[in-house]
FIBAFI-74408 format. One line per field, with one value per residue (C-alpha): x, y, z; chain. Coordinates in Angstrom, 1 decimal. Layout:
BEGIN
X = (X_...) .
Y = (Y_...) .
Z = (Z_...) .
chaine = (A_...) .
//
This chain:
BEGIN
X = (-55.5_-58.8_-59.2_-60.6_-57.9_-55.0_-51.6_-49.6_-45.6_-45.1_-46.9_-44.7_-41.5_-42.4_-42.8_-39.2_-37.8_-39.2_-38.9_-35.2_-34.7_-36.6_-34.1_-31.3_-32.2_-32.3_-29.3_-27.6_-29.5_-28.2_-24.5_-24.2_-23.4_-20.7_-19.2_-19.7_-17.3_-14.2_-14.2_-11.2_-12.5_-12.5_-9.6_-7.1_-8.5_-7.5_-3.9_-3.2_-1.5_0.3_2.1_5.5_6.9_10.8_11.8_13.0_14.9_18.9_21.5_22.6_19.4_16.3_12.3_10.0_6.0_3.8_2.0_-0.5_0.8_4.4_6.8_8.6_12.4_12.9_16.6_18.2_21.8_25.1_27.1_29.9_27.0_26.1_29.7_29.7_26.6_27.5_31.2_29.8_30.2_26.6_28.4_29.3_25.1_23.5_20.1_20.9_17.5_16.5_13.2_12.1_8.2_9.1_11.0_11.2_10.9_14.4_16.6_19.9_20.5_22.7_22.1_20.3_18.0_17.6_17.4_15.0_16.5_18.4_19.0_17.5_20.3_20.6_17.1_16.1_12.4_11.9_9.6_11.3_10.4_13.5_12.8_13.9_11.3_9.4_11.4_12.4_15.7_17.7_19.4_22.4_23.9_25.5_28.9_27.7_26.2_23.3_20.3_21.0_18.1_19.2_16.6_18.8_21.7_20.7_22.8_21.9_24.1_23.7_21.2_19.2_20.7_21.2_24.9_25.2_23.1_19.6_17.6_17.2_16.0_16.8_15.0_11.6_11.1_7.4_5.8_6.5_7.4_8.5_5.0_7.7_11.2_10.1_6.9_7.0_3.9_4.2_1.4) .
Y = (-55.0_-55.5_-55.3_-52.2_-50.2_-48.7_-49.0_-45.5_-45.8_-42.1_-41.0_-43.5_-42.6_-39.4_-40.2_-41.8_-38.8_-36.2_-38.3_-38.6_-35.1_-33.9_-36.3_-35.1_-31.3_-32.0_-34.0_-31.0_-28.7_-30.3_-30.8_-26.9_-26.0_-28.4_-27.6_-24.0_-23.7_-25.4_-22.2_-19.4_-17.0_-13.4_-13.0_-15.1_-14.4_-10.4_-11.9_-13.4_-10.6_-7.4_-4.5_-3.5_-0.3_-1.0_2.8_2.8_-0.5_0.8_-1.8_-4.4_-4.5_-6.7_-6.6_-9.2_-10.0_-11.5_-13.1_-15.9_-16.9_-16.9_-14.9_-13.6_-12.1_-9.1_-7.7_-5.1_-6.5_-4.7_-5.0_-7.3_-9.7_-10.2_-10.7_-12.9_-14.9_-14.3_-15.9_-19.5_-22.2_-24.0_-27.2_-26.2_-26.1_-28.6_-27.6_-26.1_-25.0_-21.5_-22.3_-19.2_-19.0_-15.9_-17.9_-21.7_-24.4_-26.4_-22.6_-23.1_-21.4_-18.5_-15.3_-13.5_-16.2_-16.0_-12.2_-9.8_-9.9_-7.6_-3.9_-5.4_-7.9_-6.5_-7.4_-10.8_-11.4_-15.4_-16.7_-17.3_-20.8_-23.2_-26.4_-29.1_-28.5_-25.4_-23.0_-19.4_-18.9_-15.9_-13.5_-12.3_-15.5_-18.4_-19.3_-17.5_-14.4_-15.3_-17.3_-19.6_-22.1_-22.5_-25.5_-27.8_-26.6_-25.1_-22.9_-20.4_-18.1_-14.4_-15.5_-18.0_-21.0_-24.1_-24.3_-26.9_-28.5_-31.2_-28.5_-30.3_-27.1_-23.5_-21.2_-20.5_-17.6_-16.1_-15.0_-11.0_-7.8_-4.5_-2.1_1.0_1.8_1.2_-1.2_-5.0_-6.8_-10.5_-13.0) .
Z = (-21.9_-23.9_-27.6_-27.3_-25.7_-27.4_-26.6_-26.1_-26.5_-26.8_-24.0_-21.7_-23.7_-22.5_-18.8_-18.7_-20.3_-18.1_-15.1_-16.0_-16.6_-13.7_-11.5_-13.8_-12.9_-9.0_-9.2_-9.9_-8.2_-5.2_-6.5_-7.3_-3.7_-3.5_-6.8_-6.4_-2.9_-4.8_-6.9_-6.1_-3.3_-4.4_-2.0_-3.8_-7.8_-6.6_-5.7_-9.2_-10.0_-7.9_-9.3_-7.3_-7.0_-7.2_-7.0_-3.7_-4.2_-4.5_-6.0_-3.4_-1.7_-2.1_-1.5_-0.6_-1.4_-0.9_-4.2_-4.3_0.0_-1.2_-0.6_-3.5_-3.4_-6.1_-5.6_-7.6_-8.0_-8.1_-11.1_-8.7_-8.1_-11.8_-12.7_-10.1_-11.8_-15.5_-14.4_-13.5_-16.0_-17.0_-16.5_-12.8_-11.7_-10.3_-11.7_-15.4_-16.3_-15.8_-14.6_-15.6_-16.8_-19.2_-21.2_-23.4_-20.6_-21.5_-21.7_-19.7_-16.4_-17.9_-15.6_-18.5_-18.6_-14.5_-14.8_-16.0_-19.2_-21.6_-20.3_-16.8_-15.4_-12.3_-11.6_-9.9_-8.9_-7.7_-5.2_-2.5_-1.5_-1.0_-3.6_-1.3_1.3_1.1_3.6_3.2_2.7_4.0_1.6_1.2_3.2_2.4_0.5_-2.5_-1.1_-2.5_-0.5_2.4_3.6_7.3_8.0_5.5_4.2_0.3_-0.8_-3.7_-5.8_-6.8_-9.6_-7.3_-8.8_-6.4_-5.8_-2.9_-0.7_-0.9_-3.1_-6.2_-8.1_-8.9_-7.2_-9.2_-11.5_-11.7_-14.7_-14.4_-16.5_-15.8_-16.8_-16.7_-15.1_-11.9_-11.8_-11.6_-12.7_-11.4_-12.2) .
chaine = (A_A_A_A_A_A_A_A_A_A_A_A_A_A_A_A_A_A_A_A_A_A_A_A_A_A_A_A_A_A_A_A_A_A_A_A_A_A_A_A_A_A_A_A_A_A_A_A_A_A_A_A_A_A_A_A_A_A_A_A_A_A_A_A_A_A_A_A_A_A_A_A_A_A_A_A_A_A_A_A_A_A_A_A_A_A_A_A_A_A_A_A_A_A_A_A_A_A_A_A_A_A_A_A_A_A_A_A_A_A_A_A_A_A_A_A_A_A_A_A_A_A_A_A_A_A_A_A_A_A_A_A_A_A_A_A_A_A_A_A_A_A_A_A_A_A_A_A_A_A_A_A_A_A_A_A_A_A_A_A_A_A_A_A_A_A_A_A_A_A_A_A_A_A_A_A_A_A_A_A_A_A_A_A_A_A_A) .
//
C-alpha cells in the first residue's frame, strides 16, 4: 500500500458482515425443508381432539376410539362395578396414583379420582394401552371383571387400576370432559 492510498475498515467490516449473512440466509434456506417435514401432518393436528357421542352407551357396556393411534376404552359402569371399585382399599393397589391428567399429578387411585368425577362415577374413559408392554387388553375379563391383557398376564379392575400381573402402571386417563350429558371431549 502506497502513501497515497487510504485504508477502508468499514467498507471490509461490511463485506464480512454481508458475506456472513448472505451464508447465514442460505444456510437456512436450505435447512427449512428439513425442519419443516418434522412438523405434525394435518392428519394427526385434526386428531388432537374428538368428540364422542355416549348416548347409545347403556350401563355395563363400553366403547372404543380411536384418539391420536390409540385406542381408548370409555364404559358406562353399573352401580355393582363401582361399588366394586369404591370397596378396594388404596393400600391394596399396586399402582396408587390415579394417573389421571384432569386432576393433581400425586392424587391417590380412589375410583372418584379414576372416574369421571362427581355426578359421573359410572363413567370410565382410559386409553386402552396395557403399561407393561403396549397391548390391548380385553374388557370385561380377567379376575376383576375389569381388563385382562392376554399377551402377559395384567390384570385390571373395574376402575382400570393394575391389580396383578407385570403392568407396573394404572391404566392411563386422557385429558377429557363431558361438553353435555351425552358428549365426551378427549384431548
Amino acid at each position: 500500500m502506497s502513501a497515497t492510498e487510504t485504508h477502508d475498515p468499514n467498507r471490509r467490516d461490511f463485506l464480512y458482515i454481508a458475506t456472513g449473512m448472505a451464508g447465514a440466509v442460505g444456510a437456512a434456506a436450505f435447512a427449512w425443508p428439513f425442519i419443516d417435514q418434522m412438523r405434525p401432518d394435518a392428519s394427526t393436528l385434526a386428531l388432537a381432539t374428538i368428540e364422542v357421542d355416549v348416548s347409545a352407551v347403556e350401563p355395563g357396556m363400553s366403547l372404543t376410539v380411536k384418539w391420536r393411534g390409540k385406542p381408548v376404552f370409555i364404559r358406562n359402569r353399573t352401580p355393582e362395578e363401582v361399588e366394586a371399585a369404591k370397596s378396594v382399599p388404596i393400600s391394596e393397589l399396586k399402582d396408587p396414583l390415579a394417573r389421571n391428567a384432569n386432576i393433581d399429578a400425586s392424587a391417590q387411585a380412589t375410583d372418584l379420582d379414576r372416574s369421571a368425577g362427581e355426578g359421573k362415577e359410572n363413567w370410565l374413559v382410559m386409553i386402552g394401552v396395557c403399561t407393561h408392554l403396549g397391548c390391548v387388553p380385553l374388557g370385561q375379563a380377567g379376575e376383576y371383571n375389569g381388563w385382562f391383557c392376554p399377551c402377559h398376564g395384567s390384570v385390571y379392575d373395574t376402575a382400570g387400576r393394575i391389580r396383578k400381573g407385570p403392568a407396573p402402571e394404572n391404566l392411563i386417563v386422557p385429558t377429557f370432559k363431558f361438553t353435555s350429558d351425552t358428549k365426551i371431549l378427549i384431548g
